[in-house]
Structures are given as structure tokens and as C-alpha cells.
C-alpha positions in Angstrom: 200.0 66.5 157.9 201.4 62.8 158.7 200.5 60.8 161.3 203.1 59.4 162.9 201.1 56.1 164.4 199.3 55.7 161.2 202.9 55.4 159.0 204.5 53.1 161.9 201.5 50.8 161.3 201.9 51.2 157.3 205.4 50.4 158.1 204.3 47.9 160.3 202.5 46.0 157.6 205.1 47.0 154.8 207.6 44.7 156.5 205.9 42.3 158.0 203.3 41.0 155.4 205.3 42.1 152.4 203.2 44.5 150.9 203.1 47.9 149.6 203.5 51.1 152.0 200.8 52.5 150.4 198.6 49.3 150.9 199.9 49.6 154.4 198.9 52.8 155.1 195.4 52.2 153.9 194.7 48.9 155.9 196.1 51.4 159.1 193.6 54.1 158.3 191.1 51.5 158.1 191.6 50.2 161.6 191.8 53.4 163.0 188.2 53.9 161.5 187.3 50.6 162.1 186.5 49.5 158.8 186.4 45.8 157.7 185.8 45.6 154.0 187.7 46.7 151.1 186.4 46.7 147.6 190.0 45.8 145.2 191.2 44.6 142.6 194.1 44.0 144.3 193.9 40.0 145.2 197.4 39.8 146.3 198.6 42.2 149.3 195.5 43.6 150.8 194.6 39.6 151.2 197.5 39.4 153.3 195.9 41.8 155.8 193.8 39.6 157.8 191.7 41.9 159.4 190.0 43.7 155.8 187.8 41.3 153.6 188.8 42.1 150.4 185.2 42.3 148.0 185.5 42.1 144.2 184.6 44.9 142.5 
């Protein structure tokens, strides 16, 4: 089942930092759940989310 305040914030960050909608949708899930950190490879759009740290893997 979707929720629809979690895919207006993906959508949210999809346009607005220029990233993918699934990258969007995670960083939302992670503010709902109040987690900071992200372990990635991806160096490019999660960075772009200033509330997750990015770690390397």
C-alpha cells in the first residue's frame, strides 16, 4: 500500500534536488524513521540530500 506523504516527499526530492524517485523515496522513509546515515555506493544523488550522511561501504 502507498503512502501518499511518503511519495510527495520522494517527489519532493525527485524535482527539487534532481535525483532519482527511488532515491527519493528512500531518503523520505528515512526521515520518517528518523535515520541519518546511509551506507551507498551511490556518491552522486543521495549526497544531494543534506540531511542523510552518506558512509562508504
Amino acid at each position: 500500500m502507498l503512502n501518499a506523504p511518503l511519495v510527495a516527499r520522494a517527489l519532493e526530492h525527485y524535482e527539487t534536488k534532481n535525483i532519482d524517485f527511488i532515491d527519493g523515496y528512500i531518503a523520505a522513509v528515512m526521515e520518517k524513521q528518523g535515520i541519518t546515515e546511509l551506507y551507498s555506493f551511490d556518491r552522486k544523488h543521495i549526497s544531494r540530500i543534506l540531511a542523510i550522511s552518506r558512509k562508504e561501504p
